[in-house]
C-alpha positions as CSV (number, residue, x, y, z in Angstrom):
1,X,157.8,21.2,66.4
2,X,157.1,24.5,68.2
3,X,159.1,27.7,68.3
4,X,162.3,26.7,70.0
5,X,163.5,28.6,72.9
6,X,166.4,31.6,72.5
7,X,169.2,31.5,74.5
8,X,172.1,33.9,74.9
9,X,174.8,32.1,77.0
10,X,177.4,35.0,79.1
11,X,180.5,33.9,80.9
12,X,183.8,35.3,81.0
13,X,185.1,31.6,80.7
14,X,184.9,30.2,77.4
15,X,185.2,26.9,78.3
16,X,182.3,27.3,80.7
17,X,180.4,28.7,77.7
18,X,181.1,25.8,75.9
19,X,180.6,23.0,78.0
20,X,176.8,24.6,78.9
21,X,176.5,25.0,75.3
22,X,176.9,20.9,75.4
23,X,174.6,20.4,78.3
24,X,171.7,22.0,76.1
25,X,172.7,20.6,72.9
26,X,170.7,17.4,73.1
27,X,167.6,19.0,74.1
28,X,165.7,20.3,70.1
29,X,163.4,22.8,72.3
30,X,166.3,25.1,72.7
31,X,168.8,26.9,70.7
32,X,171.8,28.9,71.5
33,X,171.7,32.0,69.1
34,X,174.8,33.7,70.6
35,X,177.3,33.7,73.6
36,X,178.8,37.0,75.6
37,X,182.4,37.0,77.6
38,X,181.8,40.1,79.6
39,X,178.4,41.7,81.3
40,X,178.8,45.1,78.3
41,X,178.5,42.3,75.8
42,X,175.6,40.6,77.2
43,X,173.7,43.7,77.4
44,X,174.7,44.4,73.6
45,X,173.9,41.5,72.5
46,X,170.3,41.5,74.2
47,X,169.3,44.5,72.8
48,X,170.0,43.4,69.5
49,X,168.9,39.8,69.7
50,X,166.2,39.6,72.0
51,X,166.8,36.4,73.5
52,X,163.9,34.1,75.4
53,X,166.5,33.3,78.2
54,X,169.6,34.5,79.4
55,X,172.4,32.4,81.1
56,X,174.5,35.0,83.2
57,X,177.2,34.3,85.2
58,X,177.4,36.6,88.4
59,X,180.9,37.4,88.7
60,X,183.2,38.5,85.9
61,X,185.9,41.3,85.4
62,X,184.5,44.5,85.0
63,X,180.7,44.9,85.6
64,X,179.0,41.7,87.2
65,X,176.2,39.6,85.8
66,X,173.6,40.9,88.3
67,X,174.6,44.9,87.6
68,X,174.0,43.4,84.1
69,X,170.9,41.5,84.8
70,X,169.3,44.7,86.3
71,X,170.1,47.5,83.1
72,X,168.6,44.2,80.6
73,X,165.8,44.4,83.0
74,X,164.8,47.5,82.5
75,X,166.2,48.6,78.8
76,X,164.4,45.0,77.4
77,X,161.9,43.9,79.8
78,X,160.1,40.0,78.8
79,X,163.9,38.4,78.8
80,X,164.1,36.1,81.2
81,X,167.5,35.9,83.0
82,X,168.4,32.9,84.9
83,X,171.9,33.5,87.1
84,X,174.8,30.9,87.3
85,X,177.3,30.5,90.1
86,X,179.3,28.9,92.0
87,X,178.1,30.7,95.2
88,X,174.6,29.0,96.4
89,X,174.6,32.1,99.6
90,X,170.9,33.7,100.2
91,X,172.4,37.0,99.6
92,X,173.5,36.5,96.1
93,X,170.0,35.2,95.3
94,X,168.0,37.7,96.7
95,X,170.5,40.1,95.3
96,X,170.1,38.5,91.8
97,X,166.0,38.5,92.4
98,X,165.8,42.1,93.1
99,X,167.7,42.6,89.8
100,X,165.3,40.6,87.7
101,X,166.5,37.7,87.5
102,X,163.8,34.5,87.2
103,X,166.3,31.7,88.6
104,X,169.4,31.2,89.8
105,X,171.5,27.9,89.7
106,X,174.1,26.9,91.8
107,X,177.5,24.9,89.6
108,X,178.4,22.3,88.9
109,X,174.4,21.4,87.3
110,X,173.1,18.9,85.5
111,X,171.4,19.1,81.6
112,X,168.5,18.3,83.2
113,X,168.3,21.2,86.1
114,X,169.6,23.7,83.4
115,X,166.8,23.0,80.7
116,X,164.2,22.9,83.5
117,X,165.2,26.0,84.8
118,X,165.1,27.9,81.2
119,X,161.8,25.9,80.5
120,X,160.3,27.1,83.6
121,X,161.5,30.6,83.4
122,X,160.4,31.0,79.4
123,X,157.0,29.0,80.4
124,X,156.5,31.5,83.4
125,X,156.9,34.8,81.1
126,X,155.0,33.1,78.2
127,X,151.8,32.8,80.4
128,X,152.2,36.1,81.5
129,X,152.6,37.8,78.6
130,X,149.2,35.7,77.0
131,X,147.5,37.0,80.3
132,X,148.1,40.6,79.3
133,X,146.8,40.2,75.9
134,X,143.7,38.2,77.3
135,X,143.0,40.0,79.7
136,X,143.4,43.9,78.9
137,X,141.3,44.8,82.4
138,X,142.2,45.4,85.9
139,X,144.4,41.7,86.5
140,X,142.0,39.6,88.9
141,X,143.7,39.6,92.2
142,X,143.3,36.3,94.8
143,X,141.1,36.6,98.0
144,X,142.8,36.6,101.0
145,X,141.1,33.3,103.5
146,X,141.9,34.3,107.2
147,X,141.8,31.9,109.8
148,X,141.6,33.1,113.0
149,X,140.1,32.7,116.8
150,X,141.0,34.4,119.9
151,X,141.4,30.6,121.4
152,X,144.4,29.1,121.2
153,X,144.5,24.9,120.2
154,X,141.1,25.1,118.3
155,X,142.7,23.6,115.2
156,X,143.6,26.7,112.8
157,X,146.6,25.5,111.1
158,X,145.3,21.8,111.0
159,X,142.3,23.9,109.3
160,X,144.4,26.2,107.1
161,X,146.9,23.6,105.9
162,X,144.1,21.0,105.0
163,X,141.7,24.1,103.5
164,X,145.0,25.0,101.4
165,X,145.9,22.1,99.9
166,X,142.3,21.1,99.2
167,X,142.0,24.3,97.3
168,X,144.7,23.7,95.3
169,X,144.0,19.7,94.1
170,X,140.6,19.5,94.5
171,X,139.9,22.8,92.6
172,X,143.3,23.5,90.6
173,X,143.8,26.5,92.3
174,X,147.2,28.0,93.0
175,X,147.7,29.2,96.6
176,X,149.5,30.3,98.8
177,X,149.7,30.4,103.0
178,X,151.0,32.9,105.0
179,X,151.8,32.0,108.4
180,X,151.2,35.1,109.9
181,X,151.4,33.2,114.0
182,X,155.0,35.2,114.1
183,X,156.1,33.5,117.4
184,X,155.2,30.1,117.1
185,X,153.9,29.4,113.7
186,X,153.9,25.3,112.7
187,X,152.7,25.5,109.1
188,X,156.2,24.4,108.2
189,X,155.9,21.7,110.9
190,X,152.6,20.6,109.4
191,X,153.4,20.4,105.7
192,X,157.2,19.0,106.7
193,X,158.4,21.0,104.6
194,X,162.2,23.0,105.5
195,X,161.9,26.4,104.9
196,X,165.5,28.4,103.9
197,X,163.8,31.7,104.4
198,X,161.2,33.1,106.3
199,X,159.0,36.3,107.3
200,X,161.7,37.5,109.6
201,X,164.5,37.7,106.9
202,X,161.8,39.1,104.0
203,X,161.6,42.3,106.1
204,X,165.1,43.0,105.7
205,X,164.0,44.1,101.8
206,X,160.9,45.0,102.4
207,X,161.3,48.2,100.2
208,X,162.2,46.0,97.3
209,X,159.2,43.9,97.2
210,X,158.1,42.8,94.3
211,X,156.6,39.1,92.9
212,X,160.0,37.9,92.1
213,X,161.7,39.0,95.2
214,X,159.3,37.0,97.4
215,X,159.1,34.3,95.1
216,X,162.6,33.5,96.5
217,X,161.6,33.7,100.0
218,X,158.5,31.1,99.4
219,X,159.0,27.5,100.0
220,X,157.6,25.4,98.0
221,X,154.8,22.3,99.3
222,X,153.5,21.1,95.8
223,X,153.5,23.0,92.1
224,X,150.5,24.6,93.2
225,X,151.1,25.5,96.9
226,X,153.4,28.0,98.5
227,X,154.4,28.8,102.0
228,X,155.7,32.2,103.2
229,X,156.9,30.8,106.7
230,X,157.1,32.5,110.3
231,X,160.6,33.3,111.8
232,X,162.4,30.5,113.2
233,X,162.7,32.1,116.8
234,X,160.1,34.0,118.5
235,X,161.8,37.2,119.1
236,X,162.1,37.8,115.2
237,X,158.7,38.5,115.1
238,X,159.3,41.8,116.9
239,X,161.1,43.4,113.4
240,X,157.7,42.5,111.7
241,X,154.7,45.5,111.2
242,X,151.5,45.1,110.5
243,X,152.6,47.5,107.1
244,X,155.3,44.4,106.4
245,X,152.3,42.0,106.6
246,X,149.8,43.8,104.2
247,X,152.8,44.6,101.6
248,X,153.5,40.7,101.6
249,X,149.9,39.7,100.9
250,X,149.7,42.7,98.4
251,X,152.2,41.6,96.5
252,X,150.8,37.7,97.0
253,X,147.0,38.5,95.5
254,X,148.8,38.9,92.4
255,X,150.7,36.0,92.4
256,X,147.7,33.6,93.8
257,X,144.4,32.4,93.5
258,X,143.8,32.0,97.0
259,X,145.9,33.1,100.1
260,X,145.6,31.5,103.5
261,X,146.8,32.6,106.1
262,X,147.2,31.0,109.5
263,X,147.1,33.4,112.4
264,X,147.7,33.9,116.2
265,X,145.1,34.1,119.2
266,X,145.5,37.9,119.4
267,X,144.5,41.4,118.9
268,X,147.4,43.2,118.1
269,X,148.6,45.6,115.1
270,X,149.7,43.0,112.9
271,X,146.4,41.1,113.0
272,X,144.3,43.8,112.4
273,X,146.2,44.2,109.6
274,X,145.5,41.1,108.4
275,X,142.0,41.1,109.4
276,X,141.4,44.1,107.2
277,X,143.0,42.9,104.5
278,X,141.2,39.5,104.4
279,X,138.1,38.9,101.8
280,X,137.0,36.2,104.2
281,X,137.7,35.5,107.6
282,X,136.9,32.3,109.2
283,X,136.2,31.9,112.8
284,X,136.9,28.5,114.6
285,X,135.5,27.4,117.5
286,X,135.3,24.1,119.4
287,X,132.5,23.0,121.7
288,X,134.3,23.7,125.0
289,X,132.7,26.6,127.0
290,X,136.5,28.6,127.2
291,X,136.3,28.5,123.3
292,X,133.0,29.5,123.0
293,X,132.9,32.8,125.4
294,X,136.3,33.5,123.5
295,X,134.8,33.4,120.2
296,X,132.0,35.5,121.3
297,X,133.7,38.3,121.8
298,X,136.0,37.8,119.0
299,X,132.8,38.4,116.9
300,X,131.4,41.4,119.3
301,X,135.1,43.1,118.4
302,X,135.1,42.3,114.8
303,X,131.5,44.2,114.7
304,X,133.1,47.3,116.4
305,X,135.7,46.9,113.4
306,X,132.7,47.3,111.2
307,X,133.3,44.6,109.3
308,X,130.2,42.9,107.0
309,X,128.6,39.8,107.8
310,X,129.4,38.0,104.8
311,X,133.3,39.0,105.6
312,X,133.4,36.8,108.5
313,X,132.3,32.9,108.6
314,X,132.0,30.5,111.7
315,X,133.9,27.2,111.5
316,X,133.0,24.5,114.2
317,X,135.9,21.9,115.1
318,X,135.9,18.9,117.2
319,X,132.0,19.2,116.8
320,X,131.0,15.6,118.0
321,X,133.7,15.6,121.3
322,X,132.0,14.9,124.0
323,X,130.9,17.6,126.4
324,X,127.0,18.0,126.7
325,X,126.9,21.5,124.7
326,X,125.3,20.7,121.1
327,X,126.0,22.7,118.2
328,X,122.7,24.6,117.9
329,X,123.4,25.7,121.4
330,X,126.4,27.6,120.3
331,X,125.1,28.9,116.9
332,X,122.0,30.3,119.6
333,X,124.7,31.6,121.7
334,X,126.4,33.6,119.0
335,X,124.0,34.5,116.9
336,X,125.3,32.6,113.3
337,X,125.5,29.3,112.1
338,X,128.7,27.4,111.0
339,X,129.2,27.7,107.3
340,X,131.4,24.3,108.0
341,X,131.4,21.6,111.0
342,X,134.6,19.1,111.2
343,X,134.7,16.0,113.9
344,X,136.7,15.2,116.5
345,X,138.9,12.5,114.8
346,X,142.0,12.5,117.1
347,X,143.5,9.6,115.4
348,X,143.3,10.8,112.2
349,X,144.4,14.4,112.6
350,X,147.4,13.3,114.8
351,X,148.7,11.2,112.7
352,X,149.0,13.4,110.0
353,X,150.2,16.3,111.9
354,X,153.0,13.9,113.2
355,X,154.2,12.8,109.7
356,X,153.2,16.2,108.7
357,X,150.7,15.3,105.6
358,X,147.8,16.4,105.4
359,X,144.6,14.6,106.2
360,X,143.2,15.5,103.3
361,X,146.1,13.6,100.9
362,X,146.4,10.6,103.6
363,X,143.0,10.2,104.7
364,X,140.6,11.5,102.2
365,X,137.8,8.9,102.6
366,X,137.4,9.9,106.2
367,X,134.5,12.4,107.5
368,X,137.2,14.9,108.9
369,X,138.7,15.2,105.4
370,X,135.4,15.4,103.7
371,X,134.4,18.0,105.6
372,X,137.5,20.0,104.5
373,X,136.5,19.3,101.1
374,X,132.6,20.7,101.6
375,X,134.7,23.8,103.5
376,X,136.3,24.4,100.0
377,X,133.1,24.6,98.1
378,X,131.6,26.6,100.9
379,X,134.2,29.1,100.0
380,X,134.6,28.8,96.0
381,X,131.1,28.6,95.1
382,X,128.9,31.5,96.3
383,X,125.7,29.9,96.2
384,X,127.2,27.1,98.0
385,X,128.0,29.4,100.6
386,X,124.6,31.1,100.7
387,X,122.4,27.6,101.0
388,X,124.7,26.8,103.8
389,X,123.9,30.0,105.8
390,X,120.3,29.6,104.6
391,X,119.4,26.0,105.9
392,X,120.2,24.4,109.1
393,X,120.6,21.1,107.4
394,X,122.4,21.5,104.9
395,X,121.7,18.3,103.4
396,X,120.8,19.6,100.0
397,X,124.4,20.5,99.5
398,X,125.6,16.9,99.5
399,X,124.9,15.7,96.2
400,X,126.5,18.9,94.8
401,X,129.5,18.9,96.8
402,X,130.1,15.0,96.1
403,X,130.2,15.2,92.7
404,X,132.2,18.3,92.7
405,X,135.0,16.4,94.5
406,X,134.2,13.2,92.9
């Protein structure tokens, strides 16, 4: 058996201390090497002990456990501290994040939600600390994925959710979306997932950002994808600054592999700030002339931004609707080919958008999903990328892209 797991229990109530002790008794990974009935205990105890985890209770007399959590935080950084109470409110957890903590439970919990939380909070700090030694260089940050087009209802978060979870379970990656449409953003809606926070409430600590604090504001889709979500009502999005939006996705290139983010049919500050920020932005168009001319001078605009041609890649949606135009028509009219072409499958898309899965988990057999997945290799692999831009069929790609995903 491995090394077992440290644990330094700290609640004024001994009887609380005892009956937790219980609730971890039957699982042999852990140990409890001490317990601590006031917060100037706990901190004792931790500097002499070095415990892997910490179970501290937020309020007892004297000093509370999250004034505690933060000096233990900063006299003996790697502990991890998981907070207990009987309060579940928003403000205690963000209160307890910004402290250090790596958790927070909620009593009455079960043996089985307390040992999760200490194996995911010793787990967490384990892998970090093996990355350090690993990897004694600048820390690989994530590349930011933008999608974006200055014409509304082309398909960017049907795009961005698919392309997302794609990443993450076709090629393991972990990733994370930022829905950065601040008025009317429907990744949520999409993934039908309930987010408890969102954009419009992280801004209130914007100043305290850190991994940990947005951690608690992400909802979670899968173990591998994340979802910072855009403010419940429209009018939040006026407390949000292009500054708030490139601190977030600072702080998440060093939490994620990839981060994509779903945007708004605009040019205002808090784009650009995205835009800039972004290793890759992708450009969606549909076949309809509205969406065409639109995307046209999107791309004459994102020249006079100076950015590079290999920052910024055309996506055609929709491409076999009927209409007349044909997509070499609209790669002649602006100037670039599509690095990725989806269908029009109406029925398909729909129908996942309206039990919000994915297409790409319900569906994945179907052409629309599979071009998702050649989308993902277009962006992970480099020369993938480059044969697409260098051929106009890019049939050569297909044997390397099936057995990728196969």
């Amino acid at each position: 058996m491995g090394e077992k797991i440290k644990i330094l229990i700290v609640d004024d109530i001994e009887a609380t201390r005892e009956n937790i002790g219980k609730l971890l008794e039957f699982h042999h990974e852990v140990v409890v090497i001490a317990q601590a009935e006031s917060a100037m205990e706990a901190i004792k105890q931790a500097k002499l002990l070095k415990p892997d985890v910490i179970l501290m209770d937020v309020n007892m007399p004297g000093m509370d456990g999250i004034a505690a959590a933060e000096i233990i935080a900063a006299d003996v950084p790697g502990i991890n501290i998981i907070m207990m109470s009987v309060q579940g409110e928003q403000e205690y957890l963000r209160r307890a994040m910004i402290a250090g903590a790596k958790n927070y439970l909620t009593k009455p919990f079960t043996s089985d939600e307390l040992v999760q939380a200490v194996r995911q909070a010793y787990s967490s700090e384990k892998k970090r600390r093996n990355t350090q030694i690993s990897d004694s260089k600048q820390p690989q940050k994530g590349k930011i994925i933008t999608v974006f087009s200055t014409k509304g209802g082309v398909g960017k978060t049907t795009i961005s959710t698919n392309l997302a979870v794609t990443l993450a379970n076709k090629c393991g990656a972990r990733v994370g979306i930022l829905d950065a449409d601040l008025q009317f953003g429907d990744v949520a809606l999409f993934l039908n997932i309930m987010p408890k926070a969102t954009m419009g409430d992280l801004v209130r600590d914007i100043d305290n950002l850190d991994s940990n604090l947005l951690e608690s504001y992400l909802t979670k889709y899968n173990e591998k994808v994340k979802v910072l979500s855009a403010p419940f009502r429209p009018e939040q999005a006026d407390s949000i600054t292009g500054d708030h939006v490139v601190s977030v996705l600072h702080t998440m290139v060093t939490m994620f592999d990839y981060i994509i983010v779903d945007t708004a049919p605009v040019f205002n500050e808090v784009m650009l700030s995205v835009l800039d920020s972004s290793d890759c932005i992708l450009v969606v168009s549909s076949l309809d002339l509205p969406a065409i001319k639109n995307v046209k001078l999107c791309l004459e605009i994102l020249e006079t931004l100076n950015y590079s041609q290999e920052k910024i890649k055309l996506v055609l949606n929709r491409e076999n609707s009927e209409g007349g135009i044909q997509t070499y028509e609209v790669e002649e009219s602006l100037n670039s080919r599509f690095i990725a072409t989806l269908p029009s499958d109406g029925k398909t898309v729909l129908g996942a958008v309206n039990r919000g899965i994915p297409f790409v988990v319900s569906h994945p057999d179907t052409v629309v999903a599979q071009s998702i997945f050649k989308l993902a290799t277009a962006i992970v692999d480099v020369e993938a990328n480059a044969e697409v831009e260098e051929n106009a069929k890019p049939i050569g790609m297909v044997k390397r892209i099936k057995k990728m995903f196969s």
